[in-house]
C-alpha positions in Angstrom: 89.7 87.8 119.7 87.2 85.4 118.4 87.4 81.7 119.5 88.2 79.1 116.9 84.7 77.3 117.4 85.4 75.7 113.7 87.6 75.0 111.5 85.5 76.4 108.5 86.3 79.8 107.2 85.1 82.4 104.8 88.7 83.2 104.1 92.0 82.0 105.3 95.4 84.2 104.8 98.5 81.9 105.2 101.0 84.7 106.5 100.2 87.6 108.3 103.0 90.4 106.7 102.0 93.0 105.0 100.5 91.3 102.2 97.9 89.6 104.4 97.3 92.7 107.0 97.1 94.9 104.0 94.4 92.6 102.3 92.4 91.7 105.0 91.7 95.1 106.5 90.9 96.1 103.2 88.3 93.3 102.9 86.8 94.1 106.3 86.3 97.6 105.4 84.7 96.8 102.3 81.1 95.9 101.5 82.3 92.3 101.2 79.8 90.0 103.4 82.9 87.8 104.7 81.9 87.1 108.1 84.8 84.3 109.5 88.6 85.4 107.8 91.8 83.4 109.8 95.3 84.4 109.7 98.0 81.8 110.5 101.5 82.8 111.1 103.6 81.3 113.4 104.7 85.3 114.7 102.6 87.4 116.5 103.7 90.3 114.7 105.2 92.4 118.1 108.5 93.6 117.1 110.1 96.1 114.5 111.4 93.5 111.8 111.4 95.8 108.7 111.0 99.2 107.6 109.0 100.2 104.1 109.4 102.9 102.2 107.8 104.3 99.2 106.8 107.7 97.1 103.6 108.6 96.7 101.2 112.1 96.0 98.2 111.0 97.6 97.2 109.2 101.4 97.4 105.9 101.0 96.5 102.7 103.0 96.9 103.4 106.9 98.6 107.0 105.9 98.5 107.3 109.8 101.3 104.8 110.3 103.5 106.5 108.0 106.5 108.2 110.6 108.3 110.9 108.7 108.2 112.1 104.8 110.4 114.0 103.0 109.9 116.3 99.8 113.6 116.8 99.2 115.6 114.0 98.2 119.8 114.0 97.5 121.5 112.0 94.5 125.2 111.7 95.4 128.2 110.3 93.2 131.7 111.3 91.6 131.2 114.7 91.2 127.7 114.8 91.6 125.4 115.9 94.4 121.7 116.5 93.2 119.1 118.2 95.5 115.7 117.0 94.3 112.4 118.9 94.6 110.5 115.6 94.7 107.0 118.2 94.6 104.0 116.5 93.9 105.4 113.5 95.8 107.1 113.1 99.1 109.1 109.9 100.1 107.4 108.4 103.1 108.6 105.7 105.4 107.0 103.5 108.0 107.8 101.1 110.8 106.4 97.4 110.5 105.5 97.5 114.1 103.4 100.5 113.7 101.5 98.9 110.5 100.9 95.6 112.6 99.7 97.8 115.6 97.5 99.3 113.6 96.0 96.3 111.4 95.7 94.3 113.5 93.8 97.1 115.9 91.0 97.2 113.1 90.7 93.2 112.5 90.5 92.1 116.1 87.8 95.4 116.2 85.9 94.0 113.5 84.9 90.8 115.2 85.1 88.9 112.0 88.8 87.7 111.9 90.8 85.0 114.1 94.6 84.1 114.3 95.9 80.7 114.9 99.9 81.2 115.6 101.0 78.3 113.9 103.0 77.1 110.5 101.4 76.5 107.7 102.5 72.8 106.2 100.1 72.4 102.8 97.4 74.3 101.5 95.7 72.7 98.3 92.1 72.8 96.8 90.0 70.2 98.4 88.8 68.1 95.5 88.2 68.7 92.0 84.2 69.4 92.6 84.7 71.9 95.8 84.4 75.3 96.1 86.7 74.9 99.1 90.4 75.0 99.7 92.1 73.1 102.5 95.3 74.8 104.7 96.9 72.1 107.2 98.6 74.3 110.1 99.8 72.8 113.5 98.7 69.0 112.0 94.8 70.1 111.9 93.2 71.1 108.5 91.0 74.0 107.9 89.1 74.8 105.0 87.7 78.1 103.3 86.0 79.7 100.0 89.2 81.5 99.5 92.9 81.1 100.8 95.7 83.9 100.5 99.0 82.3 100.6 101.9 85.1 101.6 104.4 83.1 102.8 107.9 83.9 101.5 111.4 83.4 103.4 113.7 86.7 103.0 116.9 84.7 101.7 118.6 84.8 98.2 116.1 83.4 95.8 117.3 80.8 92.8 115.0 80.1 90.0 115.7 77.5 87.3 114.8 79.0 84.4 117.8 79.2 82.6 115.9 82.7 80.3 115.5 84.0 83.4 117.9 86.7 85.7 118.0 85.9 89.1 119.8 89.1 91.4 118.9 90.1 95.1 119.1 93.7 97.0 120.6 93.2 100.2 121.1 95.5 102.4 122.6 96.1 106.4 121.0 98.8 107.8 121.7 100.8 111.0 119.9 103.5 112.8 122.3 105.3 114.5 122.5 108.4 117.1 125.5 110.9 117.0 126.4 113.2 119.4 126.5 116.4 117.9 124.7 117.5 114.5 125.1 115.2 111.5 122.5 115.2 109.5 119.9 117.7 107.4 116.8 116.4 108.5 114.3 117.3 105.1 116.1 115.7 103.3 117.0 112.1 102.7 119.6 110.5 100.2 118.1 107.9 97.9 121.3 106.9 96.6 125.2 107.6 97.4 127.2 105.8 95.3 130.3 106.8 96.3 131.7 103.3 98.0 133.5 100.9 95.9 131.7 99.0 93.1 134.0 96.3 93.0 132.0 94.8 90.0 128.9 94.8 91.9 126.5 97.9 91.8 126.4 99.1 95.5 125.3 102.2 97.1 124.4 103.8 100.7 120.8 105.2 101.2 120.5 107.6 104.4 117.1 108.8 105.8 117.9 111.1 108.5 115.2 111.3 111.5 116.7 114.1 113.3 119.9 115.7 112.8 121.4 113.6 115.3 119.4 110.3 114.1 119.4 108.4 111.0 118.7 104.9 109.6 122.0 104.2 107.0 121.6 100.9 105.0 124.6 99.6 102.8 122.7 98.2 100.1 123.9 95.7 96.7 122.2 94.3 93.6 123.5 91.1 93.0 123.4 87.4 92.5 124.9 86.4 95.7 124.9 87.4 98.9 128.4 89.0 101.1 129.6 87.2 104.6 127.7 89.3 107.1 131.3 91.2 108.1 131.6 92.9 105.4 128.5 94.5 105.3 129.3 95.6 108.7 132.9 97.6 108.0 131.3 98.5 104.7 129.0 100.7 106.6 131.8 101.7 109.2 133.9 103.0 106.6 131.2 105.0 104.2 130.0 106.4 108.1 134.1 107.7 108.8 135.0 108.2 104.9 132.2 109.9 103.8 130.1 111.7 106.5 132.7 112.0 108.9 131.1 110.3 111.7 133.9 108.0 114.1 131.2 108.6 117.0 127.8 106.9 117.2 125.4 104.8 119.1 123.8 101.8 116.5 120.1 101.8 118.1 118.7 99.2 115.8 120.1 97.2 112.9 117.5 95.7 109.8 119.0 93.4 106.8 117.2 92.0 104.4 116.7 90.2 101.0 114.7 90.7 98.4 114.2 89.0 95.4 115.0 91.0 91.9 114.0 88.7 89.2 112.0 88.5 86.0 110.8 85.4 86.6 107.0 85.3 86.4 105.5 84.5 89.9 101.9 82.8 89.2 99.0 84.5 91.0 97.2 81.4 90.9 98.4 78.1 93.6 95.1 76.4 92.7 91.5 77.2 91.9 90.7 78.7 95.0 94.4 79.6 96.3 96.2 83.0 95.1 99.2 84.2 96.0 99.9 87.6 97.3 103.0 89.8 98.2 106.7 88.5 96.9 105.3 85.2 96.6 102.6 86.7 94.0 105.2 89.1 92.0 104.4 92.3 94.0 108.2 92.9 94.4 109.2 95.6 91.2 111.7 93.4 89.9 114.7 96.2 89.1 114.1 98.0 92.3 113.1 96.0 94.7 110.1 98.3 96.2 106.7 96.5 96.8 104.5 98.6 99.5 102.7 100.5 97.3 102.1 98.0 95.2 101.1 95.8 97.9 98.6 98.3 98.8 97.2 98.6 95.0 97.3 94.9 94.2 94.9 94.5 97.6 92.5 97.4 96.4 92.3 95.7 93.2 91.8 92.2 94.7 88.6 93.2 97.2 87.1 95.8 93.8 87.6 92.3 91.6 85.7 89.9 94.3 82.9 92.3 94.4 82.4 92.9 90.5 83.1 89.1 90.1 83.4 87.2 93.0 87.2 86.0 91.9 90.1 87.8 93.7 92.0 86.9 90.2 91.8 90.9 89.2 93.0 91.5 85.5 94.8 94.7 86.5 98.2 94.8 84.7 100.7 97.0 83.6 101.8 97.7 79.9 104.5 95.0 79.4 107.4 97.5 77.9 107.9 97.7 81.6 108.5 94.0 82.3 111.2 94.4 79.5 112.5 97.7 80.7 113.2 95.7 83.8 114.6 92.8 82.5 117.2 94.6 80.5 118.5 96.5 83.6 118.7 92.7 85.5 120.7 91.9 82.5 123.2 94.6 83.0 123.1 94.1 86.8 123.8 90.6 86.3 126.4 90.6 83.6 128.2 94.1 84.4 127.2 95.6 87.8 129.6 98.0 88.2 128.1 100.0 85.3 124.8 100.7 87.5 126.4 103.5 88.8 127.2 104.8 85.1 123.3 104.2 84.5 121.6 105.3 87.6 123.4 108.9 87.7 122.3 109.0 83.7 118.9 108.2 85.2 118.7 111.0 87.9 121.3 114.1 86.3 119.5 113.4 82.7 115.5 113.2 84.1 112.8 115.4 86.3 112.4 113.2 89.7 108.6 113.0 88.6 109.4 111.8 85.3 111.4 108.7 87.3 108.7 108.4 89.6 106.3 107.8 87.4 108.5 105.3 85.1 109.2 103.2 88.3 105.2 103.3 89.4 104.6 102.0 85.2 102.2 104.8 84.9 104.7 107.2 82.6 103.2 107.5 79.5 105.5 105.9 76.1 106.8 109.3 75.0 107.9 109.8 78.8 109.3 106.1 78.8 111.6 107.2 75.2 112.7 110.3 76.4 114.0 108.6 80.4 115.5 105.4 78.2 117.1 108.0 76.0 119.0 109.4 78.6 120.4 106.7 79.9 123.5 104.4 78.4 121.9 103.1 75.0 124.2 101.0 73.9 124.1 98.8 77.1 120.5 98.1 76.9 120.6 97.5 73.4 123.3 94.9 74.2 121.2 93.7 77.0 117.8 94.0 74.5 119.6 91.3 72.6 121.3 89.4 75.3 117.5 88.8 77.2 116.2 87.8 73.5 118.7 85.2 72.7 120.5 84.0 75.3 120.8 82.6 78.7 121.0 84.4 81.7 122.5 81.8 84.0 
């Protein structure tokens, strides 16, 4: 690991997640002449604090940390149990401590990057006339050309935008060991949503590693946050109730939350600070996902600062999507027990590719009609109407 022989960089990254590991290996491996990168975080990075998941049809960024796949995924609910071909794509999951193995392997390989384990206080641009910006960690400043700021804290985000919709997905998750055989190993379930809605949308999602092993989150979309009990005997009773299991081992537990909002996050923290990650929007505000577009917004940063020397890319999708998710907030937020009425429209009504590609914002309009056709119209034209003249809040 280089030496902190200045406190002068090319680049500084404030946070070291995924955001930052994703960019900064991406930069190194470019033809970008940055010589002297820093990442501060106060955590080295050396445990498994999060697992990300995500659909895909191609390799993508460090495809080699990826740790199982699956090309057949199961929709369950009242009287439904869908087996879906998922063919071109596969779902793919992977562990946060092998991605931070991995990226941090290549940076401390490159010779070109240095870690100061530390909290980051300020960060600001250093005077109007500089091309510099200035990041004050452990009561010293340091300066760079460019500075990343990733930071985010994983607990229920409130906006004050009163136009705005403000929901979380949060989630206990356990991965669990059985004695005998439980579980169909190719194939996961994306969504169960046979536990009680109680005016909330919930749902279990199961990604079995084995058929003995599998990780089985409780997961909600909603405005406020359950005492962390219930989340507990929620997952106790949909493991007895629903997959007969009394008998297990818990071999690792993950919670989480993420913010689900349509507030807009601004890329730009100054004129030589942008924010990446969930503190630069990256989280897909009805689902909650943001790997993948982690990974894209990070190939689109490094192509933007060698074709004009800005990482302030212009790459963004058609906005019917932004709307598209801000009327399913609004009927999250207002009437989340009918999610479940919506999402098994969604999947019984739809190809999986033609959802894939809706939820990626690639689908093309006549794809985008047809999916919003098959779903509840006249709760998202009530919610069309509710996000154009009203509050949310």
């Amino acid at each position: 690991m280089p030496e902190l022989d200045s406190h002068t960089y090319d680049l500084i990254f404030a946070g070291g997640g995924a955001a930052a590991l994703s960019l900064a290996v991406q930069i190194v491996q470019s033809p970008l002449p940055y010589r002297r990168i820093l990442i501060i975080d106060p955590d080295p990075k050396e445990r498994n604090d999060r697992t990300w998941c995500f659909w895909s049809t191609a390799p993508v960024f460090c495809e080699s940390t990826v740790s199982h796949r699956w090309n057949r995924l199961a929709f369950v609910s009242d009287g439904v149990n869908l087996h879906l071909d998922t063919h071109p794509y596969d779902y793919r999951v992977i562990r946060s401590i092998d991605f931070y193995r991995h990226t941090l392997e290549i940076l401390k390989a490159s010779g070109r990057v240095s870690f100061l384990r530390a909290s980051v206080e300020s960060i600001a641009d250093s005077d109007p006339t500089s091309d510099m910006a200035t990041v004050i960690a452990g009561g010293i400043a340091h300066r760079a050309h460019w500075v990343f700021d990733s930071r985010w804290v994983a607990v229920a985000y409130r906006g004050a935008n009163p136009r705005r919709h403000y929901l979380q997905q949060h989630f206990l998750g356990w991965t669990i060991r059985t004695p005998n055989d439980q579980f169909t190993p190719d194939r996961a379930t994306l969504f169960d949503l046979r536990v009680p809605q109680e005016g909330v949308f919930r749902f279990v999602y199961t990604l079995p590693f084995s058929t003995r092993e599998a990780m089985v989150e409780y997961t909600l979309f909603s405005a406020d946050l359950l005492p962390p009990q219930q989340y507990r005997e929620a997952l106790e009773t949909y493991l007895q109730d629903q997959l007969g299991i009394s008998e297990y081992e818990i071999l690792d537990e993950e919670s989480c939350v993420i913010p689900m909002t349509d507030e807009e996050f601004p890329r730009a923290a100054g004129r030589r600070i942008m924010r990446i990650g969930t503190l630069g929007g990256r989280v897909k505000a009805s689902t909650g996902y943001a790997f993948l577009r982690i990974q894209q917004d990070s190939a689109a940063i490094v192509r933007s600062m060698i074709e004009r020397g800005t990482p302030f890319h212009n790459r963004l999708p058609p906005r019917r999507y932004k709307t598209f998710d801000a009327m399913l907030l609004q009927i999250l937020f207002r009437r989340g027990e009918r999610g479940k009425e919506v999402f098994t429209a969604l999947f019984t009504r739809n190809p999986i590719g033609r959802i894939f590609r809706f939820l990626d914002e690639v689908g093309t309009v006549r794809e985008n009609l047809l999916l919003m056709a098959s779903v509840p119209w006249f709760l998202f034209i009530r919610a069309w109407f509710a996000i154009r003249f009203s509050k949310r809040v």
